[in-house]
N, C-alpha and C positions, 0 to 999 in steps of 0.2 A: 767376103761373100755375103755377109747377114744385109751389110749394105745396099746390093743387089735386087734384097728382097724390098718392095714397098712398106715404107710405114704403115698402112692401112692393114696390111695381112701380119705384119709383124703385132701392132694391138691387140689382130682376131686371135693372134695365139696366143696370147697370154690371157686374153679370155676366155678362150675353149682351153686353156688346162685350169681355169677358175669355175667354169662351168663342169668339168669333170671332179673333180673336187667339190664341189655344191650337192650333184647325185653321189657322189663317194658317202657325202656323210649323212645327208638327209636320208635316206635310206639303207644307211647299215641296218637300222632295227627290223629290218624286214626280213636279215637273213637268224638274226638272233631269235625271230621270234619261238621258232621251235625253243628254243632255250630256256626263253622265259616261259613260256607255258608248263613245261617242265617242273620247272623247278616252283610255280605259283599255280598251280591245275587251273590256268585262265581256260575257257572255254572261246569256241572262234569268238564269237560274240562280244566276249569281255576283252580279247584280242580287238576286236572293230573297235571297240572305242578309245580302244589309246591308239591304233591306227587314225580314229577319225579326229583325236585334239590336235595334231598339225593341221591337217586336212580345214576342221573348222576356221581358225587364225588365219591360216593361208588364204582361205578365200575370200574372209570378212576383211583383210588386210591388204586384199588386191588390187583394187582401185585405191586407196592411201597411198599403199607403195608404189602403184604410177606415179603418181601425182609426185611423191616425195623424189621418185628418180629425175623428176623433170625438174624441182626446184631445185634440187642439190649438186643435180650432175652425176654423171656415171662415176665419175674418178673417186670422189670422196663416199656418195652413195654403196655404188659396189664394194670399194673397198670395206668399207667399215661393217657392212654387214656380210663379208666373207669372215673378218676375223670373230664376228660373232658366231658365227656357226661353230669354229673350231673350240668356245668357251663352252656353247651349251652341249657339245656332241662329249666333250668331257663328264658334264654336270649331268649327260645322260649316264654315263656306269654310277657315278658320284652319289647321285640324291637319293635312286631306291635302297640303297644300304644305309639309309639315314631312317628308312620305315619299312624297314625289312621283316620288322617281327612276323607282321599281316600280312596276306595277299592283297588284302583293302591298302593297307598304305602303302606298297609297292604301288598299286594302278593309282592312288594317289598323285605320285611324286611322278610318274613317267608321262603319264597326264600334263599334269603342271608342266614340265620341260617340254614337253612337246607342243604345248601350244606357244612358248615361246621361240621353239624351231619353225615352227608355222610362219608367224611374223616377221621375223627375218628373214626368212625365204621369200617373202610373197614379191617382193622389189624386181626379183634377178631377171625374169622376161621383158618386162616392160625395160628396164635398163639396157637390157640389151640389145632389144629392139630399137632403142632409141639411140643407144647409139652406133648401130651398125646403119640406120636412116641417113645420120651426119657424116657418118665414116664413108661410106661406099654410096656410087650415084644412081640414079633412079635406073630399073632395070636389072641392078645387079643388087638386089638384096635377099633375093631368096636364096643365094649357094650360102653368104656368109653366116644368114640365121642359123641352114643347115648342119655347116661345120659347127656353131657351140651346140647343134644336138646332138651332132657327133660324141662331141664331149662328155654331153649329159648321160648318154646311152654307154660308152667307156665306162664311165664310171659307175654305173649303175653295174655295168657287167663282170667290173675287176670285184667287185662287194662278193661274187660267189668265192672266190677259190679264196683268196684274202682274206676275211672274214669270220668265213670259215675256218679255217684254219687258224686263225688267231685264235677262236672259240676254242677250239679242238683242243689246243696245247695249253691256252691261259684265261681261259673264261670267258663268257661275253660281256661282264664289264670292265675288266682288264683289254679287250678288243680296241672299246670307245677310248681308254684313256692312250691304248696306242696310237686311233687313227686322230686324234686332237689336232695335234700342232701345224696339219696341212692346213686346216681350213685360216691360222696365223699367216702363214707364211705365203699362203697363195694373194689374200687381204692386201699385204703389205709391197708385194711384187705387184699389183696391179696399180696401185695406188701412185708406187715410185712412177711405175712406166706410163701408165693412160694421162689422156687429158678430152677434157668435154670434147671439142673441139679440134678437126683437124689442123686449123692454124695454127695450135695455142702448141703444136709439138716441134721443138728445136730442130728435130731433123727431120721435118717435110720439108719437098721443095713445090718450086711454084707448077712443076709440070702436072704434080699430083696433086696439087689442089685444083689446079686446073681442069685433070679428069674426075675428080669428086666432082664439082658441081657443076660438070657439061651435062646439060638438060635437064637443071633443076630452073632455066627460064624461059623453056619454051614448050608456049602452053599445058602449066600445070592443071593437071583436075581440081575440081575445086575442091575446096579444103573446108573440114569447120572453122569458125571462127576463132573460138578459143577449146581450153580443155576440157569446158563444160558440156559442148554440142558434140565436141570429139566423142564424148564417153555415151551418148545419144542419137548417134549417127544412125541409121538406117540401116546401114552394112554392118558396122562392127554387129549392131545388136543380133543380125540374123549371123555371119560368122560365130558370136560368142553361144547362140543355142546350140548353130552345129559342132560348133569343137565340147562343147560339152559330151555329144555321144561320140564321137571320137573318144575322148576323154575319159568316156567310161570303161572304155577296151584299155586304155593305158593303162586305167589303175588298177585293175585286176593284174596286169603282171608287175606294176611297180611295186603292190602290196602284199598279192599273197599269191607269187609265182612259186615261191621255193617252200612255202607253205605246202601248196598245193602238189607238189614235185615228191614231198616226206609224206605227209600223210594220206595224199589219192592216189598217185603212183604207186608207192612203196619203196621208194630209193632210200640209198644212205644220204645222211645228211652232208659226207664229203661229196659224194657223187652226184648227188644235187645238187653242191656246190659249183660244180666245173659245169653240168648241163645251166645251170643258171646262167653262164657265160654265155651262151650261145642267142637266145632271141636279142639280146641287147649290142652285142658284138653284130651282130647283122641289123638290127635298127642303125649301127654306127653307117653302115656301108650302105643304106636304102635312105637313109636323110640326108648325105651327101647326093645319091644320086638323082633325089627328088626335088631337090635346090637346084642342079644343074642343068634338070628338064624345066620345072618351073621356071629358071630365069631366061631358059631358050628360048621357049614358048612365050614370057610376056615379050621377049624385042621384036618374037616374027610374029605374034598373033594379037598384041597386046595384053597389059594385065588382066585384063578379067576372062577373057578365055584363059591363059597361061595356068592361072590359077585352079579354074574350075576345071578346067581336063584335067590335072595332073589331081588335084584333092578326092575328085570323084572316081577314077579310076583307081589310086588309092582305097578310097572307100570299100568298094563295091569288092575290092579280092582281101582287104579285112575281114571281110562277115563272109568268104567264103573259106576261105582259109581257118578262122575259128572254131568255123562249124566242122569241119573236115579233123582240125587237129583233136580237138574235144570227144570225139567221138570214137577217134582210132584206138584201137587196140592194145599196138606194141606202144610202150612208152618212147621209144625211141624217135618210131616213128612219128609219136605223137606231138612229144619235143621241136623235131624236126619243122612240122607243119605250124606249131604254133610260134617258132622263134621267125618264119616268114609272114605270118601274122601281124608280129609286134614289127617287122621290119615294116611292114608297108602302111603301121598307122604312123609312124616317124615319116617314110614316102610324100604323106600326104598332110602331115605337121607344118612343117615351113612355110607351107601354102597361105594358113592363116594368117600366120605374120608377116607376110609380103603382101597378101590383101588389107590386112592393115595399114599396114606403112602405106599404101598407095592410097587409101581411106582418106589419112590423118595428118600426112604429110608431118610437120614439125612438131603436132603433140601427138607425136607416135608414141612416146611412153606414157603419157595419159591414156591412149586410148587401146592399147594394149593390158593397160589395168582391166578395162572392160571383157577384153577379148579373155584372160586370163582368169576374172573373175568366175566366165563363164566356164571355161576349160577345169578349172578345181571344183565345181561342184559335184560331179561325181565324186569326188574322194568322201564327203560329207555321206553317203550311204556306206561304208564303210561297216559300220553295225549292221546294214540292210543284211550287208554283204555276207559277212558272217552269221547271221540269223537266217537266212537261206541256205547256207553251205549246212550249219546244223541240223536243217526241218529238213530239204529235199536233196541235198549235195549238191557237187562238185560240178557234174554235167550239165546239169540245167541251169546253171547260177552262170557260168560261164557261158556257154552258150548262146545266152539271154546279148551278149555283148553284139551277136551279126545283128540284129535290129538295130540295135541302137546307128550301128554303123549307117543300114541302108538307109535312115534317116538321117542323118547327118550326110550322105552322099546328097539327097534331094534338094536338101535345105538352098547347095549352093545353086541351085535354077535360080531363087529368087536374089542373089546379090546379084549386082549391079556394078559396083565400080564406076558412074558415071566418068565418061574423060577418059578412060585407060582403054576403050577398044579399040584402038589403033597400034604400031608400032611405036615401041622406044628406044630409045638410043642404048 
């Protein structure tokens, strides 16, 4: 039967359980954070800033780690920096009991490690962008983007009840050294199975190469030159402004969802556990079905509509939904309103990187550095974030995310996409 299935979608899946494994552990510390406050009386604030030492690396190391996935290749690239995540997600419970006396050398050491989580994190978009570009042919790359946020959004979402519950029973750095050894083992199963190159894999045949690059020669848009114009493009750079305000919706619940869940709600920390499941668990099932409108839409309308209806409509029910959740009442319902929130900025996630890829054509993972560059900069207000949740709270700070949204819905008027307003195959 596996036979059955194409190599191309056989790849995406061992990549979207490499990408669910990537939010598995880059983001454990999000749910630990109550824990470490706790037990260090960090204040949000002091919390922002070992939230914002990945955040910083990750973004200053975006465009490199284009670059690097493009000279290295996905296979060996991804690979090696999946089994680094699972060394430093270790060296996260590891290192603060190496300067545990102080609360100063606690944020020391988790600091330090996390700006090395940063860094090897920053590669895994652009790579995979790039090589879902190679992999799958024009027209059909917005579901496969979708499916590894599937991934990303899974695993972000198993981090509540798991997590938790590791805490609960055996500490939260006894958690990091249990959740270790995936981010090994995912490393090493990619690395066996991937290859740059859909020729370069033993069991493709020529039907499937065939449908990989039907309509990658007739009349393509035009492309940058090399990875230098890629990362200078017109589009990507109006793309990479507005996924930034996207972006800033993301990372208030990538960061301080379950935060926000303990200390503004009033929940337990189990039972915030299992509600943390839910916006993420529904980002899984609105980034698949915003890939499979997205790629509808570019064969019957072309790419650059495909994209801008589907990002902007997107857009436009983030900042209303926000605003709605944010403000309600019961927590339940409030949960409710914001876990369709976080679905619909995943909706309109894919979008970017299918407007990319159609940008950049073959240095889509250079130029995905760009787009990604731009998308992590919110994470860098991280301290804002937490020094506003201190001064004014919860409501206003959040809140503050439908703007950012309806600007980033506007933004996309002005891309262009030259070449792609027609139908694709």
């Amino acid at each position: 039967m596996l036979r059955a299935i194409p190599v191309r979608w056989r790849a995406l899946f061992v990549l979207f359980v490499v990408s669910f494994v990537n939010y598995f552990l880059r983001n454990a510390l999000s749910v630990a954070v109550p824990s470490i406050q706790h037990e260090f009386s960090y204040t949000n604030q002091e919390i922002g800033w070992i939230l914002n030492a990945f955040n910083m690396s990750y973004t200053l190391m975006m465009i490199p780690g284009g670059i690097f996935g493009e000279r290295y290749g996905p296979r060996l690239a991804l690979g090696g920096i999946a089994v680094a995540w699972g060394v430093l997600t270790w060296l996260t419970g590891f290192v603060p009991g190496l300067m545990a006396a102080s609360a100063t050398g606690a944020m020391v050491s988790l600091i330090s490690v996390r700006l090395v989580v940063g860094a090897t994190n920053s590669p895994i978009f652009p790579i995979t962008t790039g090589f879902i570009e190679s992999w799958f042919p024009p027209g059909r790359w917005a579901l496969p983007n979708a499916l590894t946020s599937s991934g990303l959004s899974l695993g972000q979402a198993a981090l509540g009840p798991i997590v938790t519950w590791l805490i609960i029973h055996y500490g939260w750095r006894e958690a990091f050294y249990a959740l270790a050894p995936t981010g090994v083992i995912a490393g090493l199963w990619w690395y066996w199975y991937a290859r740059d190159k859909p020729s370069q894999h033993r069991s493709i045949t020529a039907g499937e190469l065939a449908f990989i690059d039907a309509g990658r020669s007739a009349k393509p848009p035009p492309q940058p030159v090399n990875w230098r114009a890629a990362l200078m493009h017109r589009d990507i750079l109006i793309l990479a402004v507005s996924y930034f305000c996207l972006n800033y919706v993301f990372y208030i619940f990538s960061q301080w969802l379950f935060t926000y869940l303990v200390n503004s709600r009033g929940l337990s920390m189990l039972e915030s556990g299992w509600l943390y499941v839910l916006p993420f668990a529904t980002g899984a099932v609105l980034t698949a079905i915003g890939g499979g409108v997205c790629d509808s839409l570019c064969r019957r309308l072309g790419g650059l509509r495909g994209c801008r209806i589907t990002a902007m409509s997107g857009l436009v029910l983030v900042a209303i939904l926000l605003s709605a959740g944010v403000f309600a009442t019961d927590p339940y319902v409030a949960v409710g309103l914001l876990s369709l929130c976080f679905g619909f900025t995943l909706f309109a996630d894919t979008c970017y990187w299918a407007a990319t890829t159609y940008a950049s054509g073959e240095h889509t993972a250079s130029a995905c550095g760009m787009l990604n560059f731009g998308g992590t900069m919110p994470g860098l207000l991280a301290p804002l974030v937490g020094f506003a949740i201190d001064r004014v709270g919860w409501v206003p700070t959040i809140a503050s995310g439908s703007v950012f949204a309806l600007v980033g819905a506007s933004l996309w008027l002005f891309v262009r996409l030259e070449g792609t307003g027609g139908k694709t195959r």
